[in-house]
C-alpha positions in Angstrom: -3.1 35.4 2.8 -3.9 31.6 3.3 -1.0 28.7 2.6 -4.1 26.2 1.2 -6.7 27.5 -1.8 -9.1 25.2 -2.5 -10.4 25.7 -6.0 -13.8 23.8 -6.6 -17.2 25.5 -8.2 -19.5 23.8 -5.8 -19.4 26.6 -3.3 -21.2 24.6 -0.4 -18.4 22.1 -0.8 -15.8 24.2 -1.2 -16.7 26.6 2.2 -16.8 22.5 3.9 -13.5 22.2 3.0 -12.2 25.5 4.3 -13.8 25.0 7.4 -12.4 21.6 7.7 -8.9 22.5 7.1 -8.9 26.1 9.6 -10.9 23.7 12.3 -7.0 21.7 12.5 -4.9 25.0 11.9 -4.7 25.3 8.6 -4.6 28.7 6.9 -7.4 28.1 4.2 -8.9 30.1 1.4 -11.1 28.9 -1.9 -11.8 30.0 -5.4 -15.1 29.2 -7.7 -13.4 29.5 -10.6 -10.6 29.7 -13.1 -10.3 33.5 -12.7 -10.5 34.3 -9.3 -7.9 31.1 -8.6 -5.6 33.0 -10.7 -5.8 36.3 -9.4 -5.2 34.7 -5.4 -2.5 32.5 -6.6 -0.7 35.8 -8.4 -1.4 37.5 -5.3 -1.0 35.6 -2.3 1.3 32.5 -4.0 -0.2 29.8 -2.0 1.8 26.9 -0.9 -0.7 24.3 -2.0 -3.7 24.3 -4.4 -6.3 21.6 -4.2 -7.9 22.1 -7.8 -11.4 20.1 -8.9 -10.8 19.0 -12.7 -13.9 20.0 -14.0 -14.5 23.4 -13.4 -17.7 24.3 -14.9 -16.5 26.3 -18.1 -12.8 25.6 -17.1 -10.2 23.2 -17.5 -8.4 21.7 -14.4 -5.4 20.7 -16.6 -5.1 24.0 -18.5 -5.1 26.0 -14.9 -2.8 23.7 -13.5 -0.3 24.5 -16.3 -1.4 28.3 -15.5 -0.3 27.4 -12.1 3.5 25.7 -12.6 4.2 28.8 -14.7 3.4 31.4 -12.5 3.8 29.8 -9.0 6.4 27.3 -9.9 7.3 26.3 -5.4 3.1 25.9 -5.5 2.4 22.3 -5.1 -0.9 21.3 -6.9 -3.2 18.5 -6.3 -5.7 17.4 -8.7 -9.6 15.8 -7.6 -10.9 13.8 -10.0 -13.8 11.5 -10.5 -13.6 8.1 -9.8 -12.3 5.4 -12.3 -10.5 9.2 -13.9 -6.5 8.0 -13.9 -6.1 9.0 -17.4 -6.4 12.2 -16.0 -4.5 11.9 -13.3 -1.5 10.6 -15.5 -2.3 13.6 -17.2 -2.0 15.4 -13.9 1.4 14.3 -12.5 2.7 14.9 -16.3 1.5 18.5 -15.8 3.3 18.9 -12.8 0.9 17.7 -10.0 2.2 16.7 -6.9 -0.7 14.1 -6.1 -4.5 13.3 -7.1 -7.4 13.2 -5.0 -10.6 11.0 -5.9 -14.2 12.4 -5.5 -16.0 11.7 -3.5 -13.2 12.7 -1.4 -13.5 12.7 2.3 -12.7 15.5 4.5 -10.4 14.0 6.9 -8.1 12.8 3.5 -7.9 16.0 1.9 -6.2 17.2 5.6 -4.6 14.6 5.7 -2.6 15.3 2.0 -2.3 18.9 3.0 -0.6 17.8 6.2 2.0 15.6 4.1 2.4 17.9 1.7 2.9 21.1 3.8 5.1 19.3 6.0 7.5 18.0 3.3 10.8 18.8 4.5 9.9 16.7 7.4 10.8 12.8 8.0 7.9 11.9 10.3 5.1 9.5 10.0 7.4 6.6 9.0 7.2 4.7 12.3 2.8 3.3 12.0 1.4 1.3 14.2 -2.0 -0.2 14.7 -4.5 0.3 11.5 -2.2 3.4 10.6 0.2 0.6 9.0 -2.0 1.0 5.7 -1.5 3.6 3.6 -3.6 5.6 1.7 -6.4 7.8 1.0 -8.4 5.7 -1.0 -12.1 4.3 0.2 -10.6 0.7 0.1 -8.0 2.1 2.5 -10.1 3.5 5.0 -12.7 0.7 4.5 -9.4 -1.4 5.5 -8.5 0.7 8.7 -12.0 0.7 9.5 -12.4 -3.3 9.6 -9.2 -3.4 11.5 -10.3 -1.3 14.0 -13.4 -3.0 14.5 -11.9 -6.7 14.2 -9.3 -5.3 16.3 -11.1 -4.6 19.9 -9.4 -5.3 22.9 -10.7 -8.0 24.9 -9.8 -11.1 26.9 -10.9 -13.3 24.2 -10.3 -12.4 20.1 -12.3 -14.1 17.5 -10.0 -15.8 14.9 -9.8 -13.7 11.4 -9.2 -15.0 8.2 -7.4 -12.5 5.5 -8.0 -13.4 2.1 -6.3 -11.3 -1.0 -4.1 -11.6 -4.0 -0.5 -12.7 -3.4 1.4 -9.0 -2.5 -1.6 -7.3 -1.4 -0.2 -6.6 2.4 -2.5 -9.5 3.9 0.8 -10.5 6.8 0.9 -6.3 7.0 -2.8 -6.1 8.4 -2.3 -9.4 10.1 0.0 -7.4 12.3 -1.7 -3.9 12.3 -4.7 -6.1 13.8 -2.9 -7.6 16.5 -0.8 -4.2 17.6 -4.8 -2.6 17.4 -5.9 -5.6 19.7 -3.1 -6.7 21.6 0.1 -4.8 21.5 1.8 -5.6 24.8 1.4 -9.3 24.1 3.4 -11.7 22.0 3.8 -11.9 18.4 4.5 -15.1 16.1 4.1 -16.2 12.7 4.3 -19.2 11.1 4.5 -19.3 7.5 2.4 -22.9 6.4 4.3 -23.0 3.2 8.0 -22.8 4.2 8.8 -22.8 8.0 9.0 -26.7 9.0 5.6 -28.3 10.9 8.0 -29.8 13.7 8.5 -26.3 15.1 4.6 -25.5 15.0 4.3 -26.5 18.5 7.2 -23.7 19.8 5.9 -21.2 17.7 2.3 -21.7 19.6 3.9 -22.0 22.9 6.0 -18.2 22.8 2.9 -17.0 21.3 0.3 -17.9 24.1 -1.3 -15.1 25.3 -0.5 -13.0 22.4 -1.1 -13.5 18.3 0.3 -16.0 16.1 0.0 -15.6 12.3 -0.5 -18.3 10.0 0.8 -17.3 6.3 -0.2 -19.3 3.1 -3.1 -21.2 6.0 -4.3 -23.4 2.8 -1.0 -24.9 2.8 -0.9 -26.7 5.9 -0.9 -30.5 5.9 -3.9 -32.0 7.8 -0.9 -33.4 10.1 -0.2 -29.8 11.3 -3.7 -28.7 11.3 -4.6 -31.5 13.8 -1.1 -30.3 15.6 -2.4 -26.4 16.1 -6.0 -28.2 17.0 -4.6 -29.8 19.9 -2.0 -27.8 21.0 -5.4 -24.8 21.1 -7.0 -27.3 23.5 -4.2 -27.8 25.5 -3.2 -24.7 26.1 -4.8 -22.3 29.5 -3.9 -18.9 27.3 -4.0 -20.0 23.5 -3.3 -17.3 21.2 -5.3 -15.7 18.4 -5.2 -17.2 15.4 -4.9 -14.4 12.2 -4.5 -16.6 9.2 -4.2 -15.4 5.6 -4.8 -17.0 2.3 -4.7 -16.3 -1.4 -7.2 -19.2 -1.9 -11.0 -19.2 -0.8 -11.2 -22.0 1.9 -13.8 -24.5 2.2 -14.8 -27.4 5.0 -13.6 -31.1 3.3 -11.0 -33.5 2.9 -8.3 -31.0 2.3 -9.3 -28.5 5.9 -10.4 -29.6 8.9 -13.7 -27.9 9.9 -12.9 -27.3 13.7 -9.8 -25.6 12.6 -11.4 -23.3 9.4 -14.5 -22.6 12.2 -11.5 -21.3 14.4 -10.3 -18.9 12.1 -12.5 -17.8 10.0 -14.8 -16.1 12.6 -13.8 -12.4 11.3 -12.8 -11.9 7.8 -10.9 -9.6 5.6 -10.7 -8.6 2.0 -7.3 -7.4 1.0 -8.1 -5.5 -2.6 -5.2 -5.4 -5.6 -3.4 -2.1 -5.6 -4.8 -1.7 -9.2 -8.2 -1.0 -7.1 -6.0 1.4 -4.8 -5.1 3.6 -7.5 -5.0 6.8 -5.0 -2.5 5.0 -2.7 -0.1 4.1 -5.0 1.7 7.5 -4.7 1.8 7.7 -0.8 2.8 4.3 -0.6 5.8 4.8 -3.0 6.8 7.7 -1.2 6.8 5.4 2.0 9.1 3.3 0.8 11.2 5.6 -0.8 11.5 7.6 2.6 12.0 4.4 4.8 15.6 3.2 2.2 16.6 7.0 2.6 16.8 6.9 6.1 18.4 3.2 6.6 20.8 4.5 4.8 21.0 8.1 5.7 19.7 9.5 3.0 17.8 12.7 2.6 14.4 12.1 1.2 14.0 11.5 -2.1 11.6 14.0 -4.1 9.7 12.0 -7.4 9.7 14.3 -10.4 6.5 14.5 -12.6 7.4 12.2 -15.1 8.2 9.4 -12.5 4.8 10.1 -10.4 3.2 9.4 -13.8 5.1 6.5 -14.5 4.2 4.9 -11.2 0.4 5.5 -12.2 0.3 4.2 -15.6 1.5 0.5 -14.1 -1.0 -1.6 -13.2 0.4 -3.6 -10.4 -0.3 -7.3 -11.2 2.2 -8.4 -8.3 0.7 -5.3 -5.6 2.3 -3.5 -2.8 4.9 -6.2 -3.3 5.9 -5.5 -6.7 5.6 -1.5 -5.6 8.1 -2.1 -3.1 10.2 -3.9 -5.5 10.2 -1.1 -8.0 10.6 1.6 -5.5 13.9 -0.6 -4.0 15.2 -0.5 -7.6 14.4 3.1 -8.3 16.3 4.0 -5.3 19.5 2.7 -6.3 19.4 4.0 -9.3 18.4 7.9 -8.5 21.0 10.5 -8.7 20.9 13.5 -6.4 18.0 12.3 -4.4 15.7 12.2 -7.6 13.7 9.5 -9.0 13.0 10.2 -12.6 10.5 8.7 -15.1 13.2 5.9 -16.6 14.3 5.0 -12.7 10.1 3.6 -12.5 10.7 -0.2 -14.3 8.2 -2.7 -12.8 9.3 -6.0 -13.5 7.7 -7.2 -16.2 6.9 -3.3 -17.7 8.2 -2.5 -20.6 7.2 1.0 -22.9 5.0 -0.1 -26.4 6.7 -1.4 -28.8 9.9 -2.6 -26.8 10.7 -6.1 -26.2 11.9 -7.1 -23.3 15.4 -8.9 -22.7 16.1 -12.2 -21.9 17.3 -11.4 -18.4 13.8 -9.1 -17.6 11.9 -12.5 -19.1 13.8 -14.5 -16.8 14.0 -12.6 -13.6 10.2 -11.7 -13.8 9.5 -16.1 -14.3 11.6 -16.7 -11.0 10.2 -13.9 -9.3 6.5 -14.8 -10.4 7.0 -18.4 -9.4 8.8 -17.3 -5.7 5.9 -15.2 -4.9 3.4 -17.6 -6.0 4.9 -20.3 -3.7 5.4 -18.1 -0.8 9.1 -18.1 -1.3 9.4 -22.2 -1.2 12.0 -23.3 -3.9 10.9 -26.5 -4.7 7.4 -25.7 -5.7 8.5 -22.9 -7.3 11.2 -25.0 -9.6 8.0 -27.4 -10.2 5.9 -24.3 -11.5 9.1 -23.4 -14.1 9.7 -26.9 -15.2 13.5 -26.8 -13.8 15.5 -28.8 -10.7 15.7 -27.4 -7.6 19.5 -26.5 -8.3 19.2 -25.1 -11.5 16.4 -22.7 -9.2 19.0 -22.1 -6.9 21.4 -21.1 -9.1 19.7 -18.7 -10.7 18.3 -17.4 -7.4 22.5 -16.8 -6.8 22.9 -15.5 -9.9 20.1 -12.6 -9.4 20.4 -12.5 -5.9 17.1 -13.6 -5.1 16.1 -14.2 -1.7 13.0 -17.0 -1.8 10.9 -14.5 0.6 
């Protein structure tokens, strides 16, 4: 009797997988077809089922349903090809607990099946290092891969430059590289479009030695990027510069060469979620777990129709907007459920509904905040209103400008 049955018709694969899984303790068996995965799951009620979709002759989504009916406490998780979220929506509607892309590696199949066969337990919130990103994705492992490289310990660190959409998690694997590099030294960051330029020069000094992070780098004034030049050259241990940026950067009148030649000696791609499509559940379930423990919470379970939900989105505003929905979702779960109508993305709406005025307006101000990297002023520029009129409305939402 095995707690894992792998169900794939590529029997070379599926034995690799087996092998993999009972090599780190996991009870492991595997079926070739339709049949035969039915008769072991009547028989030996499994406690998770990795299932291929395609199945030769059989259909992944018609066992699946076989599956829910007859081992309803079995949890299922669907491989599919790549670019196949239709049929993963299709999946987590069915009853799937998760979804799995092929080519999938080894090491993030065990890595599901440890979540997943672990579920009653709250561990694994607390990541450090490249660990910080989640997901099973390739762009995710490409990710902790480039951190770890980037990320060597040494007495000297090459400046890195972290480009990506706004929301991506560029600050997040600012700071997974330094705690990969440098953890037992200090930690600043300065973020070029809100914190004042005066207080550049203390920010540098507490993080000699150590890391200092420059947010939104392409909005520094050439005044403060002559300030971090000098204060480099003056300085017997100046830290490492990590710099992120949602705009390419280029040597010219508006960034001074000796500085952009600093930073940009490693570089870093941070991808939109909608190109993360297989971390999108782990991630949400992250979040979710991290509010139910600040507040005592036990951990909330995400029902079909909600797991769907989360896939369908696209994700324009990224792990920010994620977290954002995931926030709201908990406050409005009963019971320690999130349901399909607790998912609203800002911005989302079902076909054929129109949004309210309020949606309109909080999505605007929200748009315009993250854009700006929280800075009020700008932002008011962007939505044609004062600053105070802004403001208001920031108090009347209770909007934060980070």
């Amino acid at each position: 009797m095995s707690d894992i049955l792998i169900v794939e018709d590529e029997v070379v694969l599926a034995r690799s997988i087996v092998s993999f899984l009972e090599r780190r303790g996991f009870s492991a068996s595997y079926a070739v077809d339709a049949a035969s995965a039915r008769a072991m799951i009547e028989r030996d009620a499994p406690r998770l089922v990795i299932l291929d979709y395609k199945l030769n002759e059989d259909d992944g989504l018609e066992l699946l349903e076989r599956i829910r009916a007859a081992s309803p406490r079995t949890q299922v998780v669907m491989m599919t090809g790549h670019g196949d979220i239709d049929v993963a929506v299709r999946a987590m509607k069915g009853g799937a607990r998760d979804f799995l892309v092929k080519p999938t590696p080894l090491s993030a199949i065990a890595s599901i099946a440890g979540e997943l066969m672990l579920d009653e337990m709250q561990g694994g919130l607390e990541r450090t290092g490249a660990d910080r990103i989640v997901g099973r994705s390739s762009a995710a492992n490409a990710l902790r891969a480039t951190i770890r490289k980037l990320g060597k310990p040494g007495d000297t660190r090459p400046g890195i430059l972290i480009m990506g959409p706004e929301g991506s998690g560029k600050s997040l694997a600012a700071v997974a590289l330094h705690e990969t590099a440098a953890p037992e030294t200090p930690l600043e960051t300065f973020d070029c479009a809100v914190d004042r330029e005066d207080d550049m020069d203390d920010r540098m000094r507490r993080a000699s030695g150590g890391t200092l992070i420059l947010r939104h780098v392409s909005e520094l004034s050439l005044g403060g990027q002559a300030r971090i030049l000098q204060r480099l050259q003056q300085d017997d241990r100046p830290p490492c510069l990590i710099a992120t940026s949602v705009r390419h950067l280029s040597p010219g009148p508006g960034f001074l060469p000796d500085l952009l030649y600093r930073i940009q000696v490693g570089w870093i791609d941070m991808p939109p979620l909608a190109e993360r499509a297989a971390d999108v559940l782990p991630i949400a379930d992250i979040f979710a777990r991290r509010i139910a423990r600040d507040r005592g919470e036990a951990r909330p379970r995400f029902t079909s129709a909600a797991r769907a939900r989360l896939l369908e989105h696209d994700w324009p505003g990224n792990v920010a907007e994620l977290e954002n929905c995931i926030a709201r979702a908990m406050l409005e779960q009963t019971d320690g459920q999130i349901d399909g109508p607790h998912i609203r993305a800002i911005g989302a709406r079902q076909s054929g509904e129109l949004p309210t005025l309020r949606d309109i307006e909080l999505g605007a101000i929200t748009t315009a905040l993250t854009r700006t990297g929280g800075n009020v002023s700008r932002a008011a520029e962007l939505l044609g209103i004062s600053r105070d009129t802004l403001r208001y409305r920031m108090e009347k939402f209770e909007l934060s400008r980070r």
